[in-house]
C-alpha positions as CSV (number, residue, x, y, z in Angstrom):
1,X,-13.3,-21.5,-5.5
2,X,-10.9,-19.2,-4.1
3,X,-7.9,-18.1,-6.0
4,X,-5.8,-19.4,-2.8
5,X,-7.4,-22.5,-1.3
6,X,-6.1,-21.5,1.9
7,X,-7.1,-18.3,2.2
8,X,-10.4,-19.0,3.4
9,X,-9.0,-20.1,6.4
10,X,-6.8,-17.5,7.4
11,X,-8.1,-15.1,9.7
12,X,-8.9,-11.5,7.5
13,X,-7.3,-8.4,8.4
14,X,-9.4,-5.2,9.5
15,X,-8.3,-2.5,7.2
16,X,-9.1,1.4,8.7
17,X,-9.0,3.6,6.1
18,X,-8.4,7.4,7.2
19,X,-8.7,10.2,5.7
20,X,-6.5,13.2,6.7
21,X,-6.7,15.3,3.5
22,X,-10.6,16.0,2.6
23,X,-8.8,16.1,-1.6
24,X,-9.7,12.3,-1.6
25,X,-12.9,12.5,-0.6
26,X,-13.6,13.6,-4.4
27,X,-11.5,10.6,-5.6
28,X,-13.6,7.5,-6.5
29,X,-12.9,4.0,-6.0
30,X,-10.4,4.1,-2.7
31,X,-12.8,1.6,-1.5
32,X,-10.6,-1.2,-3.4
33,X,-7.9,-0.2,-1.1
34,X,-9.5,-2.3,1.6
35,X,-9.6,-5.4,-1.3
36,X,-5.7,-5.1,-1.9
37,X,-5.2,-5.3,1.5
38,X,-7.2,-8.1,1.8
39,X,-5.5,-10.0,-1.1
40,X,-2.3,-8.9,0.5
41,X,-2.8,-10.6,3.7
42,X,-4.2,-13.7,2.6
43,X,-1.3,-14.5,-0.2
44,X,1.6,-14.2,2.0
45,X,2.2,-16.1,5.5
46,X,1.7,-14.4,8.5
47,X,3.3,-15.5,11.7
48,X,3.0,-11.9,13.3
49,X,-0.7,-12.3,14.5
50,X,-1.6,-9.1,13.3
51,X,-5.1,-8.7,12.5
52,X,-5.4,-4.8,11.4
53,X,-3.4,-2.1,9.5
54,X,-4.3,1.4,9.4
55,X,-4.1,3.3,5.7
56,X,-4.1,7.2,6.0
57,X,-4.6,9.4,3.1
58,X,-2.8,12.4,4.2
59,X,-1.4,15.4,2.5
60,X,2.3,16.1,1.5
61,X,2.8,18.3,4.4
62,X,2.1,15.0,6.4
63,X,4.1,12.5,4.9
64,X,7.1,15.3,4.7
65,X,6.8,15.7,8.2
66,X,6.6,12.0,9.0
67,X,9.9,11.0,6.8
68,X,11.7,14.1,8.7
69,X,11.2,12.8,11.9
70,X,11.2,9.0,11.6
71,X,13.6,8.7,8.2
72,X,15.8,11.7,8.6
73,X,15.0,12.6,4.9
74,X,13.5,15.8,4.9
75,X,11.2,15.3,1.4
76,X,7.5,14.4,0.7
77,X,7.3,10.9,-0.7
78,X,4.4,9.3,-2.3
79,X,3.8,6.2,0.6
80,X,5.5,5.1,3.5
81,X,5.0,2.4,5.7
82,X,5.5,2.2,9.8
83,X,5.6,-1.3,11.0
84,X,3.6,-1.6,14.7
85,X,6.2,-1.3,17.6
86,X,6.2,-4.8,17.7
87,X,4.4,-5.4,21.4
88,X,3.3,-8.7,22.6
89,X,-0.1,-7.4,23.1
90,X,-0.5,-5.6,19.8
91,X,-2.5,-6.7,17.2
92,X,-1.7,-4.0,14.6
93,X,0.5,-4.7,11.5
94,X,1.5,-1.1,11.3
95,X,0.5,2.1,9.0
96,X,0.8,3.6,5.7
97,X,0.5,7.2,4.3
98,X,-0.3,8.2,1.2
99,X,0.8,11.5,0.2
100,X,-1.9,13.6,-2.0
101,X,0.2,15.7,-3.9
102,X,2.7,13.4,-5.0
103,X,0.3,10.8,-5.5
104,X,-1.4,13.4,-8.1
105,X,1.2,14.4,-9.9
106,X,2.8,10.9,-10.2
107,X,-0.3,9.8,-11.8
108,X,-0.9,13.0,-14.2
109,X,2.6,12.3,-15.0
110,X,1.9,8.8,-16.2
111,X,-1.5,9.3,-17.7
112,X,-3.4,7.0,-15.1
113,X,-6.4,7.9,-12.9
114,X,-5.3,8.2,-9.7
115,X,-7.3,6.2,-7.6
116,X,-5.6,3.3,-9.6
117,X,-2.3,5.0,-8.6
118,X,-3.5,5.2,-4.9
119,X,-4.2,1.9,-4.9
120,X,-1.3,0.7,-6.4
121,X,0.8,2.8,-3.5
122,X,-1.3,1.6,-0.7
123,X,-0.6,-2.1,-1.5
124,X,3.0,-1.5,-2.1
125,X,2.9,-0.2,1.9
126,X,1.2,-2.8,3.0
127,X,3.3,-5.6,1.1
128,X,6.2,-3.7,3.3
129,X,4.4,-4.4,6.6
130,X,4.3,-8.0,5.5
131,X,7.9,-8.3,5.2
132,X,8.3,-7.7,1.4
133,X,11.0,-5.9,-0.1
134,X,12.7,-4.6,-2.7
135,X,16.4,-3.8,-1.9
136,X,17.7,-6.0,-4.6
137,X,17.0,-7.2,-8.0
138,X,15.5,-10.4,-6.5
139,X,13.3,-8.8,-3.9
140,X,12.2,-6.4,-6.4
141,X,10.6,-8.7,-9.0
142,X,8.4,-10.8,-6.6
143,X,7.0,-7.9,-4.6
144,X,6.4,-6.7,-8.3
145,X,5.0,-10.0,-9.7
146,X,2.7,-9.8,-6.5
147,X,1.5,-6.3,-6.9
148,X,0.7,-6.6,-10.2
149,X,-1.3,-10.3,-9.7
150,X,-2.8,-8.6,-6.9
151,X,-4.0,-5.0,-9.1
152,X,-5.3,-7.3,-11.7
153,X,-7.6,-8.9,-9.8
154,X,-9.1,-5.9,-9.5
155,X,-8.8,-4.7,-12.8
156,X,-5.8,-2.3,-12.7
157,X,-3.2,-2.2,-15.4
158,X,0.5,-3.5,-14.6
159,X,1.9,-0.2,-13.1
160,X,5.5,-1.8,-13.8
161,X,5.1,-1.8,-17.3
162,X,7.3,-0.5,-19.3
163,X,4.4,1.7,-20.5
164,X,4.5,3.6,-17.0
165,X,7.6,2.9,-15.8
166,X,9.2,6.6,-15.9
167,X,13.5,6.9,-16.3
């Protein structure tokens, strides 16, 4: 029986995964990315009709230029998320972007592989496409309840931790 009883009748998103930066070709295990997604879309409600999401793994270079243009911030991150336009006719929950680099060094940083670190990341942009948050206190603890119910189920430590968690 399915950990949600109602997820088996929701409709299941397409994931495209994209690779833009041949570095994660050699990184094992971004196949779970697709899973996460999954999970993500079937435990919250969706009134958007959105049926796919696009997940890039891109370079730094990439996501700099991306958070230039679009966020006026003019740094790599490790993720970012782009909500679809919005049209009537569009069927696309939006994008994310990993960033390679960062992504790397985050997880050498906190002594975890980094596919788990990837994954982790690519959730956490998808939860944003679904309308989670994590402005406030609040906001911050369910989307983290959620990504960590979510990474379990797929055997990946809590990344909230205090373990990882770096000050």
């Amino acid at each position: 029986m399915p950990a949600d009883p109602d997820s088996r009748y929701r409709r299941r998103m397409q994931v495209e995964l994209v690779v833009t930066d041949e570095r994660w070709n050699t990184v094992p295990g971004l196949d779970r990315i697709e899973v996460l997604a999954q999970s993500a879309f079937a435990a919250l409600p969706d009134d958007t009709g959105a049926e796919e999401v696009a997940i890039a793994l891109g370079s730094d270079d990439e996501v700099h230029e991306l958070n230039r243009n679009y966020r006026g911030k003019d740094v790599a991150t490790n993720v970012l998320s782009f909500p679809s336009a919005g049209h009537g006719d569009s069927r696309s929950l939006g994008d994310v972007i990993l960033a390679y680099e960062t992504c790397e060094a985050e997880a050498e940083e906190r002594d975890i592989p980094l596919t788990d670190h990837a994954c982790h990341l690519a959730l956490h942009g998808v939860l944003h496409l679904l309308g989670c948050d994590h402005e406030t206190d609040g906001e911050a603890a369910v989307m983290e309840a959620l990504e960590t119910r979510l990474l379990a189920k797929i055997g990946i430590a809590d990344p909230h931790s205090a373990e990882f968690v770096i000050e």
